[in-house]
C-alpha positions, 0 to 999 in steps of 0.5 A, a space after each residue: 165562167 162564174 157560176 150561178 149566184 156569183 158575178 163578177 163586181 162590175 169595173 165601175 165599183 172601187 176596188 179598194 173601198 174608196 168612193 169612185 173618183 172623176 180620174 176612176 170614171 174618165 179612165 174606165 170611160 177610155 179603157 171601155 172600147 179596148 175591153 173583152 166585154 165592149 168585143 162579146 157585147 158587139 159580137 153579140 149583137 152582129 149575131 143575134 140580128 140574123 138569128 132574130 131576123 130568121 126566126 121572129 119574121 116566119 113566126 110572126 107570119 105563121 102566128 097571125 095564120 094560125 090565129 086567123 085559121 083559129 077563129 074560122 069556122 072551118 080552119 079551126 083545127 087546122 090553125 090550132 096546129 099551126 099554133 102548136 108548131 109555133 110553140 114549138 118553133 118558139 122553144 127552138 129559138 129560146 134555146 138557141 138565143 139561151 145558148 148564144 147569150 150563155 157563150 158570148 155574155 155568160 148568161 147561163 139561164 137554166 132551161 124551163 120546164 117542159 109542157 105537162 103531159 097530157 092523156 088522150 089527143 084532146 089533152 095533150 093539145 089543151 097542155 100545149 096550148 097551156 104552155 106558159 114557157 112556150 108563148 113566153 118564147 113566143 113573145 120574146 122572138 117577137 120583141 127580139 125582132 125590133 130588139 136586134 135591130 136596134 143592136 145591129 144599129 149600134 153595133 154599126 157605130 164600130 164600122 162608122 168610127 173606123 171608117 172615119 178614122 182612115 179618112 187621111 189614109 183614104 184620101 191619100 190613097 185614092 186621091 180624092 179630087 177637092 171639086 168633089 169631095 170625100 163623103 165621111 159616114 155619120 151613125 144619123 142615117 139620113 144625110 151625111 158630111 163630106 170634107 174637100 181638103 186634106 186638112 178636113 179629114 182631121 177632122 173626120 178622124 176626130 170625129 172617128 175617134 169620138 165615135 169609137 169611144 162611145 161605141 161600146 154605151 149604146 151596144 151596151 144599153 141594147 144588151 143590158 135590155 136583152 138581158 132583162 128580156 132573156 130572163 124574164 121571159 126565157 128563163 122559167 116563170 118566177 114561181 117555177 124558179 122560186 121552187 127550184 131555188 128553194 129545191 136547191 137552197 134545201 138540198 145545200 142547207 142538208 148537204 152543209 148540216 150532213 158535212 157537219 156532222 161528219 167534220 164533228 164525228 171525225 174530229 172527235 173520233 181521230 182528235 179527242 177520242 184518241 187522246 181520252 184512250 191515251 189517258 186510260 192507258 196511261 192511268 191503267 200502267 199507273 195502277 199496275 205500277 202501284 200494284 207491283 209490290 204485291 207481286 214483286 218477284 223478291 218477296 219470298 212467298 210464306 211456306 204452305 204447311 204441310 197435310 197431317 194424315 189422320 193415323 199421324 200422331 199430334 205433335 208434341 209440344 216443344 221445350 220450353 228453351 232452357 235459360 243456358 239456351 239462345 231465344 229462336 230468332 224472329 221470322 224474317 220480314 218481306 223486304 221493302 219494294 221502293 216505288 219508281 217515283 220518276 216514272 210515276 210522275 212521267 205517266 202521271 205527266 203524260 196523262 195530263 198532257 192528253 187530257 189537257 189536249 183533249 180539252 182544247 181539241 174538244 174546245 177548238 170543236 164547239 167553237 167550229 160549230 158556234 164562235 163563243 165571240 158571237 154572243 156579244 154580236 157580230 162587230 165584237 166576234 169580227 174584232 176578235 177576228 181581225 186581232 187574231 189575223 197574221 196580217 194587220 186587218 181595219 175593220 169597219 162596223 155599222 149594224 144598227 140592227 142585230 143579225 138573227 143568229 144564223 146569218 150572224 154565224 154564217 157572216 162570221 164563218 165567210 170573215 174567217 174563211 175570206 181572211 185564211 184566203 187572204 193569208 193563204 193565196 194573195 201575198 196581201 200586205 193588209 186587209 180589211 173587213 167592212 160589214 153594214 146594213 144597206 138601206 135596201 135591208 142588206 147585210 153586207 160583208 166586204 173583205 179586201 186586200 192589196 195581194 196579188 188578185 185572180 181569186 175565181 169562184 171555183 179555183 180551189 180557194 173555198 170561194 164555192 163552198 161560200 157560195 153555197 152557204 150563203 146561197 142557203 139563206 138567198 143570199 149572194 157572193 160578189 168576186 171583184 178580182 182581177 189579175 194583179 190586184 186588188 181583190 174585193 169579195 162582198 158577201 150579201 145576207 139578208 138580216 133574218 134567215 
């Protein structure tokens, strides 16, 4: 199931950016009786009849009991407990309509708050009978009673349509008599239609047919008014549910500003660090490379000269040399050390390689935390990415206003999650990104490909991490995917954050 903030794009939407065509709507016209949602909508229906019959009957009677025993002199206490115990009723039967509308039409509606607590018996009767979400319970099982009815009456137009549709079989098989004809059942409840020939059951079957095709719209009108009701008035108050949207928008924005910096701390601690420590070494076995003819192991080291004690006598100084006698041959020189010029230039090499690939990693990381194509807007940064693509991409742009920075950023950075997904997962041939402002203040991001479909919030493609960092600014993200393909994710951002 999809989760909270993320639904399916609705079958009547083009999955392929073009406007929906009369051949689109005759088709998913024709396909509605044979689809999963035409079945749960139904089920949904038979079920919720009972459950609203046995539930919004005993509470109706025991809220007029206990209103009545209120306003009397002498039941009064008597009927505010009755009115708590059909509170408390009430909130049973919200879970248990919250649970069948979770399991049959995925519509997951967090549970309300439970009543405050109060001190003392006196205040903890005042903070029930002060229980919005429970009289809100209370007014839903009450509009559930004509609600269900209603459903059960549509869904009743299947049972009609498939008796119809059996009309040949039913004559031919019981061998219905022409005097007294073979009564064919209509979704009118008052009156009805019969045929006195077999040729007529053709046309029983006709309208059988007719009826099974539009079964699915009336059970599905009953639902989407359902719907609206379990959500306004089973789901929690709209302040509570602001706050809790606002609770979980700041616990994301945190957790995304705590993963950040940790993405930031682990890039420059395994990327760019490494490489910087690569350079010092390397510029460190330079300069002992450069230092090593000092201390050559071949150039003979000067003698000491030796103490002379006190009681020594000075030494004489010597004869002059006699021109018969040779000149004392100069002190040898230290022999010149040649410096290993190929493996200077290899470290000196090797330094430059790192800190050039230091650069770019330390580059590659500003530009993960803000694309430098964002400065000159949205369409450019988004035209960039489009041209770097492995897969030709089209993209179309119409922002008449400029986003604030933040949505701008959070809109780039779905483009390229959404396009990696594309190359990575579909096995597209093309896509295409189409970013513009509704005329409801919606920016809107679309990107579509012809790949093989099935992505799902979830199914490890990084549609949740999306989710969540579009949810941060009350946006939301749309996932038309179906098996086979096209796939079609929308992403919905308001212009400031």
């Amino acid at each position: 199931m999809t989760p909270p903030g993320t639904r399916d794009a609705p079958s009547a939407t083009p999955r392929d950016g073009r406007p929906a065509t009369l051949r689109d709507r005759a088709t998913a016209f024709l396909r509605a009786p044979l689809s999963r949602r035409a079945l749960t909508e139904t089920a949904y229906c038979l079920l919720a009849f009972p459950l609203g019959l046995a539930g919004g009957v005993p509470l109706a009677v025991l809220l007029a009991l206990g209103a009545g025993l209120t306003v009397s002199l002498l039941g009064a206490v008597v009927g505010v407990f009755v009115l708590l115990g059909c509170l408390g009723l009430a909130r049973g039967l919200g879970a248990a309509h919250r649970g069948l509308a979770s399991w049959l039409l995925g519509e997951r509606l967090p549970r309300p708050a439970p009543p405050r607590p109060g001190s003392g018996v006196v205040g903890r009767v005042d903070a029930r009978l002060r229980d919005g979400a429970g009289w809100r319970a209370v007014a839903y099982a009450l509009v559930k009673l004509p609600v269900s009815t209603l459903g059960a009456y549509a869904a009743l137009g299947w049972v009609t349509g498939l008796i119809d549709l059996t009309a040949p079989l039913r004559w031919g098989v019981f061998g219905q008599d022409t005097s007294g004809g073979m009564p064919v059942p209509t979704p009118v409840p008052v009156g009805g239609l019969e045929v006195h020939g077999f040729a007529g059951t053709f046309a029983a079957l006709a309208l059988g047919l007719a009826l099974l095709l539009l079964a699915p719209w009336p059970v599905r009108l009953v639902v989407a008014a359902d719907r609206w009701l379990l959500r306004a008035l089973l789901g929690p108050g709209p302040l509570a549910e602001r706050v809790r949207d606002l609770e979980t928008t700041r616990a994301l924005a945190v957790d995304d500003s705590v993963a950040l910096l940790r993405r930031v701390e682990r890039d420059l601690h395994d990327g760019a660090q490494v490489r910087l420590v690569a350079v010092a070494m390397t510029l460190d076995m330079i300069r002992e490379h450069l230092d090593a003819p000092a201390l050559d192991p071949r150039i003979p080291a000067a003698p000491a000269p030796a103490p002379r004690l006190p009681d020594d006598p000075a030494p004489s100084p010597s004869p002059p040399a006699t021109p018969h006698e040779p000149a004392a041959a100069p002190p040898p020189q230290p022999p010149q050390v040649d410096l290993d010029l190929v493996r200077l230039r290899h470290l000196v090499g090797t330094a430059h390689h790192h800190a050039t690939e230091a650069l770019t990693e330390l580059r590659d990381l500003a530009r993960g935390i803000h694309p430098p194509a964002l400065d000159d807007g949205l369409p450019d940064a988004l035209a960039t990415l489009a041209a770097r693509g492995a897969l030709p991409v089209e993209l179309r742009t119409d922002i008449p206003r400029r986003p604030t920075p933040a949505i701008e950023t959070i809109a780039y950075f779905c483009a390229a999650e959404l396009l990696t997904n594309v190359i990575k997962h579909s096995g597209a041939t093309r896509a295409a990104i189409t970013v513009a402002e509704g005329d409801d203040g919606v920016l809107r991001l679309r990107v579509s490909d012809d790949g093989r479909g099935g992505a799902r919030v979830g199914a490890g493609s990084g549609l949740t991490g999306l989710v969540q960092r579009v949810r941060t600014v009350d946006g939301r993200l749309l996932v038309d995917s179906p098996p086979g393909g096209p796939t079609a994710v929308v992403v919905e951002l308001p212009l400031h954050a």
